[in-house]
N, C-alpha and C positions, 0 to 999 in steps of 0.2 A: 504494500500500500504506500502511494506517495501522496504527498499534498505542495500545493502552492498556496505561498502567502504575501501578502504585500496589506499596506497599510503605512501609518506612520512611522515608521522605521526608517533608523538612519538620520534625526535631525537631533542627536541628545539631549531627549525628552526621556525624562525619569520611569514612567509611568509606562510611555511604550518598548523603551527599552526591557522592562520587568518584563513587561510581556514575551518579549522575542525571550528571555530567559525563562521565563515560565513555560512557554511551547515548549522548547530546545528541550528541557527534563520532559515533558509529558512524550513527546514524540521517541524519544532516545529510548525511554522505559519502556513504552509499547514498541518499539520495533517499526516505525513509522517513518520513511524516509521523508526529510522536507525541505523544501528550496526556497530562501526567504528572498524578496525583490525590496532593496533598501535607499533611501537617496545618498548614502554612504556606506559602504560596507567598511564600516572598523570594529565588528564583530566576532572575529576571525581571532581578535587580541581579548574579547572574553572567555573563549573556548579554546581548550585543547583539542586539535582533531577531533573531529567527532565523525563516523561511517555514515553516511547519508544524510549528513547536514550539510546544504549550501549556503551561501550568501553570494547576492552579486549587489553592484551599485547598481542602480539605475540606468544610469547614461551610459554603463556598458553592455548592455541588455539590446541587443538589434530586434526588431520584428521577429524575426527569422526565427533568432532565440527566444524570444517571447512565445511562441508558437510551440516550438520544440519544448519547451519547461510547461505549458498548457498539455500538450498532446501525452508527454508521458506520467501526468499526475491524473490520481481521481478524484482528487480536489480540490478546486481553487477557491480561497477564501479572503477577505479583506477582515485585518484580526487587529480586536483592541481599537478600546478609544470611542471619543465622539464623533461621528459618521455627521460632519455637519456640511450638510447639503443644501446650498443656494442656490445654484442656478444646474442646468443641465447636467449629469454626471456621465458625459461622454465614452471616457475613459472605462469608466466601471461599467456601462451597458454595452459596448464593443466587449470588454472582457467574459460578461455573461454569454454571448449571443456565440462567441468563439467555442466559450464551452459546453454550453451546449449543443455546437455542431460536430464535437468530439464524442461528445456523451457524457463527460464530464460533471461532475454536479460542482455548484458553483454557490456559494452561500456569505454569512458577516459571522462571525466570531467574537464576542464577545464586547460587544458596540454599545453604545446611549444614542438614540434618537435625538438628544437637544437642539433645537436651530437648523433639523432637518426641513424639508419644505416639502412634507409629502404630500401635503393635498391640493397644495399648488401649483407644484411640477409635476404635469402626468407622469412623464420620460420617468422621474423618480419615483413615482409609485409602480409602474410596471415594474422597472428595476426589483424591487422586491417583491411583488408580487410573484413576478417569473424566478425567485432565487428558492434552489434546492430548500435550504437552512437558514435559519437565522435564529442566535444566538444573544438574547440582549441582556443586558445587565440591570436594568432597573425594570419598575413596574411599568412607570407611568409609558418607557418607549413600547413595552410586550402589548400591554392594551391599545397602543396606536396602529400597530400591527396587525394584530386581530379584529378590532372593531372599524379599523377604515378602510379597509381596503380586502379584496378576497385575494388570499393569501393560499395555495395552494399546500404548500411546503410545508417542511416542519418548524415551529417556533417554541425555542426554547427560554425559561426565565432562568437567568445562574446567578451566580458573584460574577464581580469583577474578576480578570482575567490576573490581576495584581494578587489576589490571592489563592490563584491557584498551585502554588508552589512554596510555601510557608517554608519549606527546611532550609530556603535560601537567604531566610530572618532570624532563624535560630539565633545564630553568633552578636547579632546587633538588640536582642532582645531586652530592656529598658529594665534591669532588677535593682537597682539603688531605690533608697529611701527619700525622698525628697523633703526635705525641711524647709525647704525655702524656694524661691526662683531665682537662681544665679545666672541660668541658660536658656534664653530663648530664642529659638531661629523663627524668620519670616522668611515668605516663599510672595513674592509677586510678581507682576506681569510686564514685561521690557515694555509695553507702548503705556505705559502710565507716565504721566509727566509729572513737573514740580509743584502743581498744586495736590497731587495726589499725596506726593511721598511728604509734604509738609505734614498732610491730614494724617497719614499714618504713622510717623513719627510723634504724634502727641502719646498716645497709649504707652509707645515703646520709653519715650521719656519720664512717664510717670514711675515706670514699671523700674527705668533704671536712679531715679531718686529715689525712691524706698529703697530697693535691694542691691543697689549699684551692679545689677546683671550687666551681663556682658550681650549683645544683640548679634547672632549668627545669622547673616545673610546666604539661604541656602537656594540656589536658581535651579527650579525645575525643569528646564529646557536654556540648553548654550550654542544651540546651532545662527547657524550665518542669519543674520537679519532676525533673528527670535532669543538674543540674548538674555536672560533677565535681570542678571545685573546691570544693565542699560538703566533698570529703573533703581536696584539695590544701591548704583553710585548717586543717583539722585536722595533717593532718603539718607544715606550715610550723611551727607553736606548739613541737615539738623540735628546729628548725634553728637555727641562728644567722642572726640577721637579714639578717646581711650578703652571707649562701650562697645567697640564693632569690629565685626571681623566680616568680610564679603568671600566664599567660598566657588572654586570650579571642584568641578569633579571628570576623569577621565572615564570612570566604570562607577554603574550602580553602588557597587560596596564603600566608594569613599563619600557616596550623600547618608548611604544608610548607618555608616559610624559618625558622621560629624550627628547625625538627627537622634541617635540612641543614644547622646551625649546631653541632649537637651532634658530643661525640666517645664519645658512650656512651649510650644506651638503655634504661632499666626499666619494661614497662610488663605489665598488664592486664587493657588493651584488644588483641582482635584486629586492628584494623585499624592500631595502632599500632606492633605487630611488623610487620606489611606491609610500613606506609609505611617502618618504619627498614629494611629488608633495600632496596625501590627505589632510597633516597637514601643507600647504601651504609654504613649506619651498626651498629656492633657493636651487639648487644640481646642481653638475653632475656630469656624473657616469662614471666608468672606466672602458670603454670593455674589452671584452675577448674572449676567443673560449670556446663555442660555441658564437657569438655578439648578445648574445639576451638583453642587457642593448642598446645597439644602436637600437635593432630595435622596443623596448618601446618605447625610448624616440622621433623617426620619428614620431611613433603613435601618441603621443602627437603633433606633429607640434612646439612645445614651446621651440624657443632658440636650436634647433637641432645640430647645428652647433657647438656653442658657450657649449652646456654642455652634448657632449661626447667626451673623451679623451679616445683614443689607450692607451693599456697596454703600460707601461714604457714609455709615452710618457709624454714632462713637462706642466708640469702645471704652469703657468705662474699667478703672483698676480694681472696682469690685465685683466685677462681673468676671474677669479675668481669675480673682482670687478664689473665685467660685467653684468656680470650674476647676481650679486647681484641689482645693480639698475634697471635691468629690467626686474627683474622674476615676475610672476603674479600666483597667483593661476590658474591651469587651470580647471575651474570650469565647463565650457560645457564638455571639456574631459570626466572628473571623470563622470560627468551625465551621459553621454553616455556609457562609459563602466560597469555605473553599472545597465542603463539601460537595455543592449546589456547581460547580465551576466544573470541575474535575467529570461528575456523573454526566453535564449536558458534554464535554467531549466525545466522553464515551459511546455514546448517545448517536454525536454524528458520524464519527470515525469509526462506523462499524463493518 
């Protein structure tokens, strides 16, 4: 059995990165050969050889080859992440139509509908309508699926794809006691400009005259044009120099030890509430449009209230402190979505 994959891969983005490492163990344990299609392939330096695991970039992918890696998989999938679809999805409905003239089954893995346009772009509702599988990670996208459109296929409800592979959290796992808040990373967005990072620097200033913390600026995505410390250097400018530290990371494991170091969490980015609920660390997360950080964190059930904060909405030092004495790891959650993740692979990949 082989499979193809493409998706966000390749632009070091935390979240889709887990992912290509979460496949990698699923695929390698089942015996599953897969060829991943990435805008950079420097994943080659996470992995020791692996038997039947590819990577190519992008731009060195010809039609030709693009054909030949369709023709000898039985399935091609677009895996992980928000599937946000504005206008036409050209690219992904030639790849459908190709697979299907192979016979191929052709499906999404592990996706959020947010900011998708399915009832306004026919091209993308057929798009899924006509897809083998689909795999979604929240409610709110499995019910858009099912209830608007006839859906042929199979659709599946899992976790996120981020926890489909827990043993690769083990070692970064959060067991200190925490007395105090010394350590806190924020996770924000490179196109936020200087009235944003002013506003979010208030919270973090309060945070560091009480407990004179230290603020770990940790960017969830460091590709070309989607830096995030773009904006991290912007908030630094109303910290006190001596408060902040702005981090890269080459591989997943050096975001996931600076963030198992933390004793408090502000971020985002979606996969940054994730990773801090895995490595047991108190958060909360800063919706947005599309509110797929709020509609995680309902998923969770844990302190719902208490740790989503509206865009440009304040953040308050006792709200924060709240959160702090009565966050808990949530440990049946995580079970269960990586239960729920794991089964719907199974599920397709049979």
């Amino acid at each position: 059995m082989k499979a193809l994959l493409l998706g966000y891969y390749g632009y070091r983005n935390i979240g889709d990165d887990l992912f290509v490492k979460s496949l990698v163990d699923y695929f390698t344990l089942n015996k599953i050969g897969a060829s991943f299609i990435c805008n950079k392939n420097y994943y080659n330096s996470y992995f020791e050889e692996i038997a039947n695991i590819n990577f190519y970039s992008d731009s060195e992918v010809s039609k030709l080859k693009r054909l030949m890696l369709v023709a000898e998989s039985d399935y091609i999938a677009w895996g992980g992440g928000t599937l946000q679809l504005d206008s036409k999805p050209t690219n992904l409905i030639n790849l459908r139509r190709i697979s299907s003239l192979f016979r191929r089954k052709f499906g999404f893995l592990g996706v959020g509908l947010e900011g998708s346009r399915i009832n306004a772009e026919k091209s993308t509702k057929r798009l899924f309508e006509n897809s083998d599988f689909i795999y979604l990670r929240d409610k709110a996208s499995y019910e858009a699926i099912q209830n608007n459109m006839d859906f042929a296929g199979k659709a599946f409800l899992g976790g996120d794809l981020a926890f489909l592979s827990l043993g690769q959290y083990s070692e970064f796992l959060n067991k200190k006691q925490r007395d105090s808040i010394q350590n806190v990373s924020f996770s924000g967005k490179h196109w936020w400009g200087e009235g944003r990072a002013e506003f979010y620097s208030k919270p973090l200033i309060k945070l560091i005259e009480k407990y004179n913390c230290t603020v770990h600026m940790l960017p969830c995505c460091l590709g070309d044009g989607s830096n995030d410390n773009e904006f991290h250097e912007r908030l630094a400018i109303f910290l006190p120099q001596k408060n902040y530290k702005i981090y890269t990371w080459d591989k997943p494991e050096s975001f996931l030890k600076v963030m198992s170091e933390m004793d408090f969490h502000v971020g985002n980015r979606l996969h940054s509430i994730i990773l801090a609920d895995i490595l047991g660390i108190p958060n909360i997360g800063i919706n947005g449009d599309p509110p797929k950080i709020r509609a995680y964190i309902e998923k969770t059930s844990l302190l719902v209230k208490e740790r989503t904060t509206e865009f440009m909405d304040e953040i308050a030092l006792e709200r924060i402190e709240k959160i702090f004495s009565l966050y808990e790891r949530p440990d049946a959650f995580i079970a269960q979505e990586a239960s729920t993740a794991l089964n719907v692979l199974k599920e397709i990949f049979i």
